[in-house]
DSSP file (Angstrom, degrees, kcal/mol; ACC not computed):
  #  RESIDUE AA STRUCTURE BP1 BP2  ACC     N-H-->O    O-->H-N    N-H-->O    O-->H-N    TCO  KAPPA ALPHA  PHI   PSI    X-CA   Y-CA   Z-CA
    1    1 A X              0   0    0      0, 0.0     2,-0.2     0, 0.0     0, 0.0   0.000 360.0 360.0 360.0 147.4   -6.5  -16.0   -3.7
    2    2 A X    >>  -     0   0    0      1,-0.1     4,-2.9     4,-0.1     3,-2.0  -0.656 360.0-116.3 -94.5 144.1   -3.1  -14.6   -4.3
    3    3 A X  H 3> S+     0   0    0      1,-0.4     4,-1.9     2,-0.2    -1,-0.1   0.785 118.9  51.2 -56.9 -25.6   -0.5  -14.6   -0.9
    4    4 A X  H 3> S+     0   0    0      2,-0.2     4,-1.2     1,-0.2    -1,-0.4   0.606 101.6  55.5 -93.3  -5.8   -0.5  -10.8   -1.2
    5    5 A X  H <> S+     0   0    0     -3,-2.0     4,-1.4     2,-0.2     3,-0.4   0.901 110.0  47.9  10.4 -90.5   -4.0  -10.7   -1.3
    6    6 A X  H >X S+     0   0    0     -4,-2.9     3,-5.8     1,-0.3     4,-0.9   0.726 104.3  58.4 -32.3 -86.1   -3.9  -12.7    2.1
    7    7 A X  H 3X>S+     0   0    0     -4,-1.9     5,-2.3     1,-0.4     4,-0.5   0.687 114.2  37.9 -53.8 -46.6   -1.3  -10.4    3.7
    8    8 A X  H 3<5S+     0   0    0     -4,-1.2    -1,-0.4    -3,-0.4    -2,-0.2   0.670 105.7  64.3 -96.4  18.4   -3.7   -7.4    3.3
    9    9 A X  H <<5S+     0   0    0     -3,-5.8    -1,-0.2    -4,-1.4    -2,-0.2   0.863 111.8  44.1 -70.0 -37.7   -6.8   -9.4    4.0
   10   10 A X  H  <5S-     0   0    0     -4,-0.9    -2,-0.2    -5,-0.3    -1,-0.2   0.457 115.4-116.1 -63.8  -0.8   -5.0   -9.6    7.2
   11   11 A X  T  <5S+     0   0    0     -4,-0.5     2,-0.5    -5,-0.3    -3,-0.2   0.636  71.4 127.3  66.3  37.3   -4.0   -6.3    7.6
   12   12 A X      < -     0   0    0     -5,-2.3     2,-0.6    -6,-0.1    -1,-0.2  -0.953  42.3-158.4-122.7 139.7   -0.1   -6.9    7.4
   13   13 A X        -     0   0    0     -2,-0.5    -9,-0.0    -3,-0.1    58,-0.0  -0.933  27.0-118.1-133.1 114.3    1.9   -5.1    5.1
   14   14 A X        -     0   0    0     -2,-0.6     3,-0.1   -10,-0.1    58,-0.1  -0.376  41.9-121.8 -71.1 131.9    5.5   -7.1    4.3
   15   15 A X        -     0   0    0      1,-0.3     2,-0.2    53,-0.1     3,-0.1   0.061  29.9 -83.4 -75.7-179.9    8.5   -4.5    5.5
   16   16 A X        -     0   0    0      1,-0.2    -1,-0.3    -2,-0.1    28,-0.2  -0.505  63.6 -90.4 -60.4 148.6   11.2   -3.0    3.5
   17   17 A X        -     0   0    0     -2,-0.2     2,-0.6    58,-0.2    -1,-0.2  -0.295  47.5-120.9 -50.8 148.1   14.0   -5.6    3.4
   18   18 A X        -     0   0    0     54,-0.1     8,-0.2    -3,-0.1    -1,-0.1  -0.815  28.7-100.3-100.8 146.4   16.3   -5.0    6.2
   19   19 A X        -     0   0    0     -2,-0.6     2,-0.1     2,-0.0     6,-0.0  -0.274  35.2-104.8 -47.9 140.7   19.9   -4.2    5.5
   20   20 A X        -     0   0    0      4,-0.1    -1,-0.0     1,-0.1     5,-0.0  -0.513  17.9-159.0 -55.6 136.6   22.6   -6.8    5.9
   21   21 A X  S    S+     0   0    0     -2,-0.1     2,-0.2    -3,-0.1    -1,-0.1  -0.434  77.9  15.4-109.3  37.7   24.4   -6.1    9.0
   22   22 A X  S    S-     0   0    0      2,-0.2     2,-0.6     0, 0.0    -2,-0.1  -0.859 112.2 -50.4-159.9-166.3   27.7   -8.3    7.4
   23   23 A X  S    S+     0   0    0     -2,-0.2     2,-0.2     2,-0.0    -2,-0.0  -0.933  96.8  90.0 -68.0 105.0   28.9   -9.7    4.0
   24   24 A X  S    S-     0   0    0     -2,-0.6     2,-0.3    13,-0.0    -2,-0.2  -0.813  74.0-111.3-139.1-177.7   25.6  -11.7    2.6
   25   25 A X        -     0   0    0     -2,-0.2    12,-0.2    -6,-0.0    -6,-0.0  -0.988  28.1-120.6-129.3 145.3   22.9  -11.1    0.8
   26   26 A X  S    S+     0   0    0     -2,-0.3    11,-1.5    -8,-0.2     2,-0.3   0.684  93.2  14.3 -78.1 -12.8   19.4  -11.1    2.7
   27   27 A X  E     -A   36   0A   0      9,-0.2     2,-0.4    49,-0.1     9,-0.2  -0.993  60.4-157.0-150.0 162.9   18.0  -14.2    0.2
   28   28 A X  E     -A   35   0A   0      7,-2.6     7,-1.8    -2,-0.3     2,-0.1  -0.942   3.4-154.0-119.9  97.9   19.2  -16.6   -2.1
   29   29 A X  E     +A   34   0A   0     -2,-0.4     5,-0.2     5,-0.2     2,-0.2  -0.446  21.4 161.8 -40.6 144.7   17.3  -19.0   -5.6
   30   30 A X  E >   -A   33   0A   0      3,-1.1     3,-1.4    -2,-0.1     2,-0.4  -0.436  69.3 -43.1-122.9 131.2   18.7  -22.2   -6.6
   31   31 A X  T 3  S-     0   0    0      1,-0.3    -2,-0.0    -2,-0.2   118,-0.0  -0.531 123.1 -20.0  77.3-115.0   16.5  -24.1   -8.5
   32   32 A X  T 3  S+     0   0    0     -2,-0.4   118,-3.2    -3,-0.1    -1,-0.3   0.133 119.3  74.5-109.4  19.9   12.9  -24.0   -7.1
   33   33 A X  E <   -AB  30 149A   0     -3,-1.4    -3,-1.1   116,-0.2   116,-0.2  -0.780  57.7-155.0-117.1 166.4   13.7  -22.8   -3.2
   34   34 A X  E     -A   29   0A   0    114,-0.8     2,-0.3    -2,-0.2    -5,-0.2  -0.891   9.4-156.0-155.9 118.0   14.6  -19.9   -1.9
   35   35 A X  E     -A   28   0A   0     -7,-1.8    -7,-2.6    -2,-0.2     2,-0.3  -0.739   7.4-140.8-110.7 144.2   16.6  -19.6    1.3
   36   36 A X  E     -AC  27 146A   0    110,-1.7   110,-1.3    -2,-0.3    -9,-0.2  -0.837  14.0-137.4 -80.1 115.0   16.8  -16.5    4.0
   37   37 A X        -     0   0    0    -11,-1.5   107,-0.1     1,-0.3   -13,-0.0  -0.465  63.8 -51.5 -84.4 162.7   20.0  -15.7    5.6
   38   38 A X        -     0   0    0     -2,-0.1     2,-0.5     1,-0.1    -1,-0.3   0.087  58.0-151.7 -42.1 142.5   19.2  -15.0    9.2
   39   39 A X        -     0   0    0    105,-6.3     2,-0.4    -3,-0.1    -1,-0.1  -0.774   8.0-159.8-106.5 124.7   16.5  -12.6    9.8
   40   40 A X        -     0   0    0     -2,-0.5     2,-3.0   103,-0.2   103,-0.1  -0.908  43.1 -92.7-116.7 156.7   16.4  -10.2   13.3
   41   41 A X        +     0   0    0    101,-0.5     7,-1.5    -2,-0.4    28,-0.1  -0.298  63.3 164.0 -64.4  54.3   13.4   -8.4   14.6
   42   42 A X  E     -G   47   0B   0     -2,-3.0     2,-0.4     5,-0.2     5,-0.2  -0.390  13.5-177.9 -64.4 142.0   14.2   -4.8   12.6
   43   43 A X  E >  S-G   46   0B   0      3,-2.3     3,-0.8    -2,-0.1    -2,-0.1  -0.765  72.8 -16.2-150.4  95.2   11.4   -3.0   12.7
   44   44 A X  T 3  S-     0   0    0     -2,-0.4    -1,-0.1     1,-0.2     3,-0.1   0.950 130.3 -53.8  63.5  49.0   12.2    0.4   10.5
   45   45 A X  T 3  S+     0   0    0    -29,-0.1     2,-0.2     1,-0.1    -1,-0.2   0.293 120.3  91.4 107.9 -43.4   15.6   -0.3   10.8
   46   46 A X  E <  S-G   43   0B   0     -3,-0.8    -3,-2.3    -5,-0.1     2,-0.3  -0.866  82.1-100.4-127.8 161.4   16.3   -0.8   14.5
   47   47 A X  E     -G   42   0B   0     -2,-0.2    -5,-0.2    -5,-0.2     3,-0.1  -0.425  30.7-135.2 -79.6 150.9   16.2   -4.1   16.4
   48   48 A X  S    S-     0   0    0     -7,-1.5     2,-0.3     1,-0.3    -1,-0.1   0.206  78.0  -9.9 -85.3  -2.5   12.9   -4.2   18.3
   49   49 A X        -     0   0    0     -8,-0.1    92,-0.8    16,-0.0    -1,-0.3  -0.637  63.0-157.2 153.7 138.8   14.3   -5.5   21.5
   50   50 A X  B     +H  140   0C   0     -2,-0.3    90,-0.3    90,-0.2    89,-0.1  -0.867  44.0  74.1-119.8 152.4   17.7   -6.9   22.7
   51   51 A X  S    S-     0   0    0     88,-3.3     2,-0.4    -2,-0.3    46,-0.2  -0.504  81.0 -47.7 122.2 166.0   18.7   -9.1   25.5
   52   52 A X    > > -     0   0    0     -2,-0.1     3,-3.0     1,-0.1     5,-1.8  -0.643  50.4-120.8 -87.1 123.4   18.4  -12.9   26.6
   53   53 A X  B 3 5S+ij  57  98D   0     44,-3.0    46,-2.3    -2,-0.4    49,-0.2  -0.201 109.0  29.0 -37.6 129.9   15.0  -14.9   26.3
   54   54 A X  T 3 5S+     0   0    0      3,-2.3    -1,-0.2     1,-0.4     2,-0.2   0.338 133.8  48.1  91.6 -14.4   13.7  -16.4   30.1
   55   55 A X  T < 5S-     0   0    0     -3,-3.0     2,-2.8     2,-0.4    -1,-0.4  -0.357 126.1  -3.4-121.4-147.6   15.9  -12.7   31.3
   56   56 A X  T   5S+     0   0    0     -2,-0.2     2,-0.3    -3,-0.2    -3,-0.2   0.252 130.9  54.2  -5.2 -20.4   15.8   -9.2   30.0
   57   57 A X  B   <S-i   53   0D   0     -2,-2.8    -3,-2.3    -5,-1.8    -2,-0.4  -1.000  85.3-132.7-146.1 135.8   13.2  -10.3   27.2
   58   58 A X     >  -     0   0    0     -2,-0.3     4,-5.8    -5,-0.2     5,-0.3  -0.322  20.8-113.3 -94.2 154.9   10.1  -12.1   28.3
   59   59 A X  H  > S+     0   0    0      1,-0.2     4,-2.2     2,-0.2    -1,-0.1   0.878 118.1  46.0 -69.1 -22.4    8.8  -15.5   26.3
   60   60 A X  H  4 S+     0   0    0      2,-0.2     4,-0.5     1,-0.1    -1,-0.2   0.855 111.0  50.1 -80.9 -26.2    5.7  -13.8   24.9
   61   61 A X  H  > S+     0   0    0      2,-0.2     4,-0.7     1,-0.1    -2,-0.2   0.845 109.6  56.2 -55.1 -43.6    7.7  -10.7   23.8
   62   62 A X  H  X S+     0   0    0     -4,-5.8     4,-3.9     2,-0.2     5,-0.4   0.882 101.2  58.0 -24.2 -67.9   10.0  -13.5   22.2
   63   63 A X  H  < S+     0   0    0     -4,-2.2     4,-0.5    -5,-0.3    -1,-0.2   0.941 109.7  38.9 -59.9 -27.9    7.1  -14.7   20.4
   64   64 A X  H  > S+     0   0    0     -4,-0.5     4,-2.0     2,-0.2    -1,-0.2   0.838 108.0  63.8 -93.5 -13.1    6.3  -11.6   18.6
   65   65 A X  H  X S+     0   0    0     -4,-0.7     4,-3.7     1,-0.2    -2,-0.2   0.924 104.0  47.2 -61.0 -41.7    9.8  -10.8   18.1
   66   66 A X  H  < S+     0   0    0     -4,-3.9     5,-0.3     1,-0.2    -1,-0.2   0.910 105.9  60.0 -61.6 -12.8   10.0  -13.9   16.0
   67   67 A X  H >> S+     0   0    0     -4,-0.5     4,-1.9    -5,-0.4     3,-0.9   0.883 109.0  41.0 -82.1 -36.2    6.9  -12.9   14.1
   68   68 A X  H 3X S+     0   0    0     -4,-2.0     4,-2.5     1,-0.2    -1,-0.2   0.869 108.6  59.4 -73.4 -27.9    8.6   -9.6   12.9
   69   69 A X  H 3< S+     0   0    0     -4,-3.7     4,-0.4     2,-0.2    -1,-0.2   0.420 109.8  45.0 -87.5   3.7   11.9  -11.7   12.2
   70   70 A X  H <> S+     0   0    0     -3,-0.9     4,-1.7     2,-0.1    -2,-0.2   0.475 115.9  47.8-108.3 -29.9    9.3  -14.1    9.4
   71   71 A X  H >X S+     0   0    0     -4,-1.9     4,-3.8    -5,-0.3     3,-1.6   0.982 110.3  50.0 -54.8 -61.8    7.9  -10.8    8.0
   72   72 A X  H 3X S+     0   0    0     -4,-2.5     4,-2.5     1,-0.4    -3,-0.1   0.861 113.8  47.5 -51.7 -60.5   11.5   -9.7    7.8
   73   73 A X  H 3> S+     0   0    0     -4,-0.4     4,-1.0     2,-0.2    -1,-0.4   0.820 111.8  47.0 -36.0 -48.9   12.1  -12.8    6.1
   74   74 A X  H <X S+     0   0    0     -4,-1.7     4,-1.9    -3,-1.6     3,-0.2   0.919  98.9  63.4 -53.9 -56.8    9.3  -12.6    3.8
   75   75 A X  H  X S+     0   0    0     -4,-3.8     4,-2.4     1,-0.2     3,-0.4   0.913 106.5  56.4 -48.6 -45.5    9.9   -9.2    2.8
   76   76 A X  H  < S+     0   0    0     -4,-2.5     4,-0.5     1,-0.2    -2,-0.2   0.743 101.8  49.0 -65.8 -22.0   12.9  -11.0    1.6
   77   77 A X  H  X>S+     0   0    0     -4,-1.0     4,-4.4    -3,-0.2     5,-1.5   0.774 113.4  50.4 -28.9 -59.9   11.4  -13.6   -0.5
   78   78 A X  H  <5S+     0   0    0     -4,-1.9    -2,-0.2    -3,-0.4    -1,-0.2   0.758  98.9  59.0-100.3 -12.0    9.7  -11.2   -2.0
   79   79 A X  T  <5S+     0   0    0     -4,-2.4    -1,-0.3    -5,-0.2    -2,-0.2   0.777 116.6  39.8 -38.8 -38.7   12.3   -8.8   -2.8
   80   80 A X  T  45S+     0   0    0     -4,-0.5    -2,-0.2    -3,-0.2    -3,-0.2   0.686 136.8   0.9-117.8 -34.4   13.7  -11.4   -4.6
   81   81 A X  T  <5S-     0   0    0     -4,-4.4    -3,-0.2    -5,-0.1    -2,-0.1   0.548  98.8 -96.7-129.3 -17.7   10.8  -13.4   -6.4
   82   82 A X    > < -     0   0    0     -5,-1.5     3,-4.1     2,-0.1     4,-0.5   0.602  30.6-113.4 110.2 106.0    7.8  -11.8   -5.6
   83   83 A X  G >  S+     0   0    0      1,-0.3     3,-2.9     2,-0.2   -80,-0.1   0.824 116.4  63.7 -48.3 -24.9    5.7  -13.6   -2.4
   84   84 A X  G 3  S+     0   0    0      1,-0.3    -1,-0.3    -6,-0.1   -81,-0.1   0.633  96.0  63.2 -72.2   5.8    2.7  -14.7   -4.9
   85   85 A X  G <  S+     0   0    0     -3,-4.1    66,-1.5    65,-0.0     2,-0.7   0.403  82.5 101.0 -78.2  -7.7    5.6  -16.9   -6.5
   86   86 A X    <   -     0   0    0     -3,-2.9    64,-0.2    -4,-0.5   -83,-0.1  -0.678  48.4-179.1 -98.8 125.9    5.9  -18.8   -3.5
   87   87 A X        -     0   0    0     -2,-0.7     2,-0.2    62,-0.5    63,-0.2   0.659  61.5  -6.9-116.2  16.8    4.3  -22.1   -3.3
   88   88 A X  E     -D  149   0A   0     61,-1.3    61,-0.9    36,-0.1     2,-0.4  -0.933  63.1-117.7-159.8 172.3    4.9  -23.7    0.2
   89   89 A X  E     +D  148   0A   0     34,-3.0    59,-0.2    -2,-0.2     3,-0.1  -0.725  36.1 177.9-103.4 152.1    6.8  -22.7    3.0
   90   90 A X  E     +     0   0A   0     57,-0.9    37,-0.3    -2,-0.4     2,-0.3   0.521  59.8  23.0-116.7-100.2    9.7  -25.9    3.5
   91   91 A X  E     -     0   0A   0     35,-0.2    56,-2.8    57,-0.2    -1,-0.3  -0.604  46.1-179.8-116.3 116.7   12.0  -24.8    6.5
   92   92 A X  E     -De 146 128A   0     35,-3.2    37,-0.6    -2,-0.3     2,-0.2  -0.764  16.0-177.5 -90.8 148.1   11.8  -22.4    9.8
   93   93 A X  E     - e   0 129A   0     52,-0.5     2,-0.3    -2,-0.3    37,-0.2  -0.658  12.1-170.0-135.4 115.3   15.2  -22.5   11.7
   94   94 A X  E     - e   0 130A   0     35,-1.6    37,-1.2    -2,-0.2     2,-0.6  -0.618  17.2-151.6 -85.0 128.4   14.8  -20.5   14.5
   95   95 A X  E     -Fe 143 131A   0     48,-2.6    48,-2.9    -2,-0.3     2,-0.5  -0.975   2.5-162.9-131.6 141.3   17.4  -19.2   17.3
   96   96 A X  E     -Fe 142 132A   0     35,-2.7     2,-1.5    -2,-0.6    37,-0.9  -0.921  15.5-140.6-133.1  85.0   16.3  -18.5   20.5
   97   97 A X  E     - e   0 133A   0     44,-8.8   -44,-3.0    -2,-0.5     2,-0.4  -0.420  41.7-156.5 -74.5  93.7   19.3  -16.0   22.7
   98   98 A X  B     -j   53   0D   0     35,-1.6   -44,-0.1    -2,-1.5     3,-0.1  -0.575  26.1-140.3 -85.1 112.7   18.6  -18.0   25.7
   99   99 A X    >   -     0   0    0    -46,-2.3     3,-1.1    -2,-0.4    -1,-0.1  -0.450  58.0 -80.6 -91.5 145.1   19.1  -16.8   29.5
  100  100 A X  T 3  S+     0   0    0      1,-0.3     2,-0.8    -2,-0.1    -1,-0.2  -0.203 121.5  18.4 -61.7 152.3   20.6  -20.1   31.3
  101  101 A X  T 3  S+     0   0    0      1,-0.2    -1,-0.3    -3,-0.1   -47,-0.1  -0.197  92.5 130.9  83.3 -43.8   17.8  -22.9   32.3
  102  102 A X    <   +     0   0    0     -3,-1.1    -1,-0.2    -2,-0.8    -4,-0.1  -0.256  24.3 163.5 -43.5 139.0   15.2  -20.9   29.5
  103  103 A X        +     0   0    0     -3,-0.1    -1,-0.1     2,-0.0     3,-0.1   0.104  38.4  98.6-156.0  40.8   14.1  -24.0   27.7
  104  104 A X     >  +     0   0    0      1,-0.2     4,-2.8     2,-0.1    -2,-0.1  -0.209  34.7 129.6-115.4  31.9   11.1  -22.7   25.9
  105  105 A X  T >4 S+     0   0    0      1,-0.3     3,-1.7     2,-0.2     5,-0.5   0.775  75.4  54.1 -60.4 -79.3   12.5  -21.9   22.1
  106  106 A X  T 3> S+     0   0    0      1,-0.2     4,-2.4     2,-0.1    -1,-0.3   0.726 106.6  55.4 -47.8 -33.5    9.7  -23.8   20.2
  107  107 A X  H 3> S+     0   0    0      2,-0.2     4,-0.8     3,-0.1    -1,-0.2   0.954 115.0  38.2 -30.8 -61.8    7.2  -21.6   22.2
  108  108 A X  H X< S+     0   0    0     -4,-2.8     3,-1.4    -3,-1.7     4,-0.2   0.851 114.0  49.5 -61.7 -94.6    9.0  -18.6   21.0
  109  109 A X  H >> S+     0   0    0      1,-0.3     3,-4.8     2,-0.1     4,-1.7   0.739  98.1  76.6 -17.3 -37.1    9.7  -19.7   17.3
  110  110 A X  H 3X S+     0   0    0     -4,-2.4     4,-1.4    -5,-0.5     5,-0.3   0.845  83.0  64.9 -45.2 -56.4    5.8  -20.6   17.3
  111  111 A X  H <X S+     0   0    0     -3,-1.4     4,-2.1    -4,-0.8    -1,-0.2   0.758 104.2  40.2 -33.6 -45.0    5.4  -17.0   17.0
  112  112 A X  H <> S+     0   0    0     -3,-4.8     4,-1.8    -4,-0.2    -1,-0.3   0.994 120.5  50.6 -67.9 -43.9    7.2  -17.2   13.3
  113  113 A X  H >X S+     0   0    0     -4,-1.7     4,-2.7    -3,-0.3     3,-1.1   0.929 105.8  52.5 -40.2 -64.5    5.0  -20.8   12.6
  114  114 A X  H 3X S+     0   0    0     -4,-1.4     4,-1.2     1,-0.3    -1,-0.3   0.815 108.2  45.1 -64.4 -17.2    2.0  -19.6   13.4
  115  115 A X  H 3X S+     0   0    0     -4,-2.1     4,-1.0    -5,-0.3     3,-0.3   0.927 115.7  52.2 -67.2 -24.1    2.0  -16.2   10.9
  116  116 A X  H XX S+     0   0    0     -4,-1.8     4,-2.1    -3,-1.1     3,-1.1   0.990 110.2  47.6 -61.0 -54.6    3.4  -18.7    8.1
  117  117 A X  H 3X S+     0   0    0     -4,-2.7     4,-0.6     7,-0.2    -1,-0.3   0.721 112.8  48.9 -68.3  -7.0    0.2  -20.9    9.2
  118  118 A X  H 3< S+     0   0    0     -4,-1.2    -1,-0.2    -5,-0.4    -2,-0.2   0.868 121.8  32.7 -94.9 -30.1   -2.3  -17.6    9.0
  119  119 A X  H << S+     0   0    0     -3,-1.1    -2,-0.2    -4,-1.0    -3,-0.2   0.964 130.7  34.0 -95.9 -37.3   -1.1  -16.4    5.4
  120  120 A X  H >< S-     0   0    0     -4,-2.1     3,-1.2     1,-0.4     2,-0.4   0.405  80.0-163.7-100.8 -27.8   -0.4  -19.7    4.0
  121  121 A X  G >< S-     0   0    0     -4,-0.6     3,-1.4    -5,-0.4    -1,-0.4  -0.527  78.2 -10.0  59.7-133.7   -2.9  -22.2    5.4
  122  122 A X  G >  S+     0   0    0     -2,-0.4     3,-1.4     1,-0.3    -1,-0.2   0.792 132.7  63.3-100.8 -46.9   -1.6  -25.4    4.8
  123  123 A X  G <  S+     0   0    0     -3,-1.2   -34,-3.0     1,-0.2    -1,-0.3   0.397  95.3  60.0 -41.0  -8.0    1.0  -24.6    2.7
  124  124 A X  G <  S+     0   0    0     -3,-1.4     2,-1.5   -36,-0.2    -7,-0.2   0.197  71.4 112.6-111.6  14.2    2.6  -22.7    5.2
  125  125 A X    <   +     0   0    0     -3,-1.4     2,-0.2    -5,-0.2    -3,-0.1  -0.593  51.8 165.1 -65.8  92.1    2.8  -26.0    7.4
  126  126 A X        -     0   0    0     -2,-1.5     2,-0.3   -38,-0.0   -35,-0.2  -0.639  44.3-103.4-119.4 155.3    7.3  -26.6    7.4
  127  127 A X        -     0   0    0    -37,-0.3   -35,-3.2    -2,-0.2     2,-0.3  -0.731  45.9-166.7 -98.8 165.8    9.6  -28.5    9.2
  128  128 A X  E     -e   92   0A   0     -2,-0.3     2,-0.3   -37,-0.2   -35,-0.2  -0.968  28.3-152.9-160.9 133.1   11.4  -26.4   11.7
  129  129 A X  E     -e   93   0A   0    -37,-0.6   -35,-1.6    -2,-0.3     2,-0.4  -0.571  13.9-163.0 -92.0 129.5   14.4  -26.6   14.0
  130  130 A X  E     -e   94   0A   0     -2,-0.3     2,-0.4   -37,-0.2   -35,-0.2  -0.994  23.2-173.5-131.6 135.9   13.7  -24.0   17.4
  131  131 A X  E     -e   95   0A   0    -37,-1.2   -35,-2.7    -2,-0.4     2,-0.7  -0.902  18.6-143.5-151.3 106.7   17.8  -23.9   18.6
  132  132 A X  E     -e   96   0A   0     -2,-0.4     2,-0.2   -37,-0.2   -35,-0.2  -0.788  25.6-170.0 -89.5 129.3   18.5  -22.0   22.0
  133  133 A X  E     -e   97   0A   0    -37,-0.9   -35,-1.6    -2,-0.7     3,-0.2  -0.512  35.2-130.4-127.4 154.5   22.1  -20.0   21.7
  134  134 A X  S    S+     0   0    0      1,-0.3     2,-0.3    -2,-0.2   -34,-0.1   0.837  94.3  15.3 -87.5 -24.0   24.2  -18.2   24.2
  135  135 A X        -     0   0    0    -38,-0.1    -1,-0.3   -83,-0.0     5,-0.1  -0.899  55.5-165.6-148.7  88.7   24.4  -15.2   21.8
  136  136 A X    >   -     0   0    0      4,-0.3     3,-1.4    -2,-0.3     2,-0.2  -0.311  48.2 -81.0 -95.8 163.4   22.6  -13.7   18.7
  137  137 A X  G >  S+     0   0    0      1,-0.2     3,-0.8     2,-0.1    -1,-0.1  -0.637 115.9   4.4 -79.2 144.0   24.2  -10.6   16.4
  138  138 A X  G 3  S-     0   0    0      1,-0.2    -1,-0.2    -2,-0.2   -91,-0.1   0.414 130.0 -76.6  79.2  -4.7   23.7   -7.1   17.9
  139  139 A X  G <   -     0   0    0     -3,-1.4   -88,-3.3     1,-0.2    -1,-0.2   0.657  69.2-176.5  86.1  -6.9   22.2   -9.0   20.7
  140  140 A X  B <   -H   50   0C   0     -3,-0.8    -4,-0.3   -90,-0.3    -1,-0.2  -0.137  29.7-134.9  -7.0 106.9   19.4   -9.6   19.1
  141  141 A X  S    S-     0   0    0    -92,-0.8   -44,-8.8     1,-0.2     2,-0.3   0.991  89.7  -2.2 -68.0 -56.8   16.5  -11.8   21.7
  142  142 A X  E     -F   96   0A   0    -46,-0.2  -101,-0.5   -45,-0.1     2,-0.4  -0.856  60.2-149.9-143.6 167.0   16.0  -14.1   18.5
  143  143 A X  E     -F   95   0A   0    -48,-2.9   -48,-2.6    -2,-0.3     2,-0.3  -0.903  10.8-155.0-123.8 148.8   16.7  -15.0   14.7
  144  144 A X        -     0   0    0     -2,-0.4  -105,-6.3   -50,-0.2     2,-0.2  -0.886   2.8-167.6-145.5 139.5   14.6  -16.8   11.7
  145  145 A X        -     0   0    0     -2,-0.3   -52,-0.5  -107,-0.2     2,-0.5  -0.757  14.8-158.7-126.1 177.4   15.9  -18.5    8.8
  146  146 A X  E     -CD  36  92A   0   -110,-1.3  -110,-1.7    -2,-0.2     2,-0.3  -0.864  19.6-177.9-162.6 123.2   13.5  -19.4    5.9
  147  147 A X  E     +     0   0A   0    -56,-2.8   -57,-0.9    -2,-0.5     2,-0.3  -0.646  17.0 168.6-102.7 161.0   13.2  -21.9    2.8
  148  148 A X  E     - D   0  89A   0     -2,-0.3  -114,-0.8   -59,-0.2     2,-0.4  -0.658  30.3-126.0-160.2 173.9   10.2  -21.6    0.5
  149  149 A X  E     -BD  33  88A   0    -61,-0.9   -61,-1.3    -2,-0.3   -62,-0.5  -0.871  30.2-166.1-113.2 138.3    9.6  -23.3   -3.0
  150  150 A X              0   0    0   -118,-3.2   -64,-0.2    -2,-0.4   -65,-0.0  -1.000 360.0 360.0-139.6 139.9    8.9  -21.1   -5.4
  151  151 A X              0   0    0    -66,-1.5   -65,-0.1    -2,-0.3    -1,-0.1   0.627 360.0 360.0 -81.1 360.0    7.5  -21.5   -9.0
């Protein structure tokens, strides 16, 4: 079965890229990877929620924000090679805008793991950095970065 094939056996349908909010550009080839510049939870555009994880933005809300910030991510992937070109997921790094004492970031990032693990099966099994920060851009609860191999 082809990865786009999974996404709509699951009923999830990969976003429009979101705009860069700097200079970059939202993904990057060399060689056989393909790396994500930070991703935020845009969701048609506007951040889905703002504020610090463990304050203003609850850990379970956290966790689906990261899940819209690995779509967001995907959509880039596949902007840029096409998602049935990808053939494992390598690297999550996750940032977690963290209310003092919150010390629950892999909780949240799990949010990104596990949709990699639902579309990807075993291949979406990465190593992954969860990294709590005083500050995200725009304010932004949390952020996803993303490596793939692609053929």
């Amino acid at each position: 079965m082809s990865w786009s094939a999974r996404l709509a056996e699951l009923g999830i349908e990969l976003p429009g890229v979101a705009a860069p909010v700097a200079a970059y550009i939202p993904a990057i080839r060399s060689g056989s990877l393909v790396f994500t510049s930070g991703q935020l939870p845009f969701v048609e555009g506007s951040l889905a929620a703002t504020g610090k994880v463990g304050g203003e933005v609850s850990p379970e809300e956290a966790k689906q924000h990261a899940r819209t910030a690995v779509l967001n991510a995907l959509a880039a992937v596949h902007d840029l090679v096409g998602i049935d070109s990808v053939v494992r997921v390598v690297k999550v790094t996750g940032f977690v805008a963290s209310s003092e004492g919150f010390t629950g970031q892999p909780a949240v990032i799990n949010g990104a793991s596990e949709l990699l693990g639902e579309v990807f099966g075993d291949e979406g099994r990465h190593a992954r950095s969860a990294v709590g920060v005083a500050e995200l851009p725009l304010g932004a609860p949390v952020e996803v970065e993303l490596t793939v191999e692609v053929s």
